[in-house]
C-alpha positions as a printed NumPy array, in Angstrom:
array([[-20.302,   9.372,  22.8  ],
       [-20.482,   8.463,  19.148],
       [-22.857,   6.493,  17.627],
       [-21.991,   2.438,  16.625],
       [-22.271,   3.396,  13.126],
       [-19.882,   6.751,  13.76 ],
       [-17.41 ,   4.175,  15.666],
       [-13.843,   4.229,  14.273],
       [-12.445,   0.874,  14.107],
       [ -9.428,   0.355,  16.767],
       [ -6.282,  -1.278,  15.315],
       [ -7.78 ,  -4.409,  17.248],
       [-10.236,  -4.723,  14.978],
       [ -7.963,  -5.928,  12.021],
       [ -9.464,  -2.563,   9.893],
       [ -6.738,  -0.354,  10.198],
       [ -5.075,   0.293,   6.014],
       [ -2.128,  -1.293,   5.746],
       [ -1.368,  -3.768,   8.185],
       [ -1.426,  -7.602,   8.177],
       [ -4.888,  -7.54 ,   9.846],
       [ -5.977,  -5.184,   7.574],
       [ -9.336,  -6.903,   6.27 ],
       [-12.202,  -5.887,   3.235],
       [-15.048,  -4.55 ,   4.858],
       [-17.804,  -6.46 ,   4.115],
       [-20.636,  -5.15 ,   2.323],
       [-24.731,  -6.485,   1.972],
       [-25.333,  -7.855,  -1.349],
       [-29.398,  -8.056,  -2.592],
       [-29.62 , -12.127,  -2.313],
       [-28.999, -11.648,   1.481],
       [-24.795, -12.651,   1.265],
       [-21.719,  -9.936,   1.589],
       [-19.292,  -9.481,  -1.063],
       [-15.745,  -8.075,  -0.03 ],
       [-16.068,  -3.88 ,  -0.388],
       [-12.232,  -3.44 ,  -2.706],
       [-12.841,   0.318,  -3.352],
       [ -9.215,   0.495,  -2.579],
       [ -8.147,  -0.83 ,  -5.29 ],
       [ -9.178,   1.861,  -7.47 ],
       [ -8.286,   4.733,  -4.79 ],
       [ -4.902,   3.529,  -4.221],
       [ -3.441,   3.725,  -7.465],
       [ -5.14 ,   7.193,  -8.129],
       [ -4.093,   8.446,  -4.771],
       [ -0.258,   7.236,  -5.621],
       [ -0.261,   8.727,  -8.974],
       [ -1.014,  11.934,  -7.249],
       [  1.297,  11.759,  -5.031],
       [  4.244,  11.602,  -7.94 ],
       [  2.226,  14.777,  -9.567],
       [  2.112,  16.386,  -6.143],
       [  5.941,  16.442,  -5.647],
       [  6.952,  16.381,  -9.452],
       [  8.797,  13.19 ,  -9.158],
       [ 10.686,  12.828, -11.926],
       [ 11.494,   8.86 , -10.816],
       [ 10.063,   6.71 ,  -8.816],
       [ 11.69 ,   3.453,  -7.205],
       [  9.349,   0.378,  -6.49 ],
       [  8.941,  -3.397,  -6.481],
       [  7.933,  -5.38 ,  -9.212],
       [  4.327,  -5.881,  -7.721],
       [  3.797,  -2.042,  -8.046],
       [  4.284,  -1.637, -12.033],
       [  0.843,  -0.562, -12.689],
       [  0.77 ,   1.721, -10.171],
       [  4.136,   3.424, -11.162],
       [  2.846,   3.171, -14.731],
       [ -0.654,   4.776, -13.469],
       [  1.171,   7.389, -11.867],
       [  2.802,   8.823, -15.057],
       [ -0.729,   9.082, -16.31 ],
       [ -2.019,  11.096, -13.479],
       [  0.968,  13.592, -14.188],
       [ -0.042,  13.324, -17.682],
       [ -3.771,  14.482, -16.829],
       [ -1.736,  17.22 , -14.769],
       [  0.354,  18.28 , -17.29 ],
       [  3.61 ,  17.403, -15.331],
       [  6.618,  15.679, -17.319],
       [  5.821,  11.71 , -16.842],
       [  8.605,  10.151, -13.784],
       [ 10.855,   7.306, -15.563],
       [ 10.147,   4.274, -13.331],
       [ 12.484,   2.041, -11.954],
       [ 11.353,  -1.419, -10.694],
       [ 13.457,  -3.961,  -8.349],
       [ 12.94 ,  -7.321,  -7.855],
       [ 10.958,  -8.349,  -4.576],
       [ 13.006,  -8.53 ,  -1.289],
       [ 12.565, -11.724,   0.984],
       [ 12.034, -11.045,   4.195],
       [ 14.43 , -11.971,   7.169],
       [ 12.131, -15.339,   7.645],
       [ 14.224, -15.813,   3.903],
       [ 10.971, -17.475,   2.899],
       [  8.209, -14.733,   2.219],
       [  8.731, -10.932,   1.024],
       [  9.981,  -8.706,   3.189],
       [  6.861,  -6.58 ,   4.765],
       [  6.658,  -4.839,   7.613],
       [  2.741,  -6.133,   7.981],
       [  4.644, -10.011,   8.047],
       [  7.103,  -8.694,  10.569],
       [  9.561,  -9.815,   8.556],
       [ 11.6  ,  -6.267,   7.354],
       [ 14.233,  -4.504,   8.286],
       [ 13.308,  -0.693,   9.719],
       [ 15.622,   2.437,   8.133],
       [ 15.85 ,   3.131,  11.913],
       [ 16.187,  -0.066,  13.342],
       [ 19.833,  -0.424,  15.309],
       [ 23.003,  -2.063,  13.316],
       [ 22.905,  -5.48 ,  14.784],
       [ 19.135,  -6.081,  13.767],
       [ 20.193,  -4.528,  10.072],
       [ 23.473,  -7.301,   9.84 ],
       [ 21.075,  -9.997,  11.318],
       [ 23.78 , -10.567,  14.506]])
C-alpha cells in the first residue's frame, strides 16, 4: 500500500490534466496561505514544441487560443535545428450548446468517432 503522499489522484479528485475538473494544485506559501502551483504553463508549451520537432511537422493546425504555442513550437525546432512548421490558425469552434467553445472537458464537442446522427445534430 502506498503512502498518502505516494497516492495518485483518481479522476474523482478533479486532478486528472486535461479535463473540466482538472484543478491547480495548491501549494504552501511562507505567510501561511496557498498560491495556485501553474508549472504547466511553462511545461506545456515546451512539451508541444517538442512534439512538432519530434515528428518534423512541417505545419501545424490549431485554434486561435494556441498561437503562442504554435509560435513556441517553431522555436523548439529552431533550438533542434529542424526547418520551422508554417502555422495555420482557425477561428474558435462553438460548441453544440452554440454558446461556449466546443471542448470535450464542457461536453460540448463532437467526437471523430462519434456515430453520424450525433455529428448532423439529428
Amino acid at each position: 500500500m502506498a503512502a498518502d503522499g505516494d497516492r495518485q489522484p483518481a479522476a474523482a479528485d478533479g486532478d486528472h490534466h486535461g479535463g473540466a475538473t482538472a484543478r491547480a494544485r495548491r501549494l504552501p506559501e511562507p505567510d501561511g496561505g496557498e498560491r495556485a502551483d501553474r508549472r504547466h504553463e511553462l511545461l506545456y508549451p515546451l512539451l508541444q514544441g517538442y512534439d512538432s520537432v519530434a515528428t518534423r511537422a512541417d505545419v501545424e493546425l490549431g485554434g486561435t487560443d494556441q498561437r503562442f504555442n504554435l509560435l513556441f513550437g517553431r522555436d523548439v525546432q529552431s533550438a533542434y535545428g529542424v526547418p520551422q512548421q508554417s502555422i495555420l490558425t482557425m477561428p474558435i469552434l462553438v460548441g453544440t450548446d452554440g454558446v461556449q467553445k466546443m471542448s470535450k472537458s464542457l461536453g460540448n464537442y463532437v467526437g471523430v468517432t462519434d456515430p453520424p446522427p450525433r455529428c448532423s445534430g439529428s
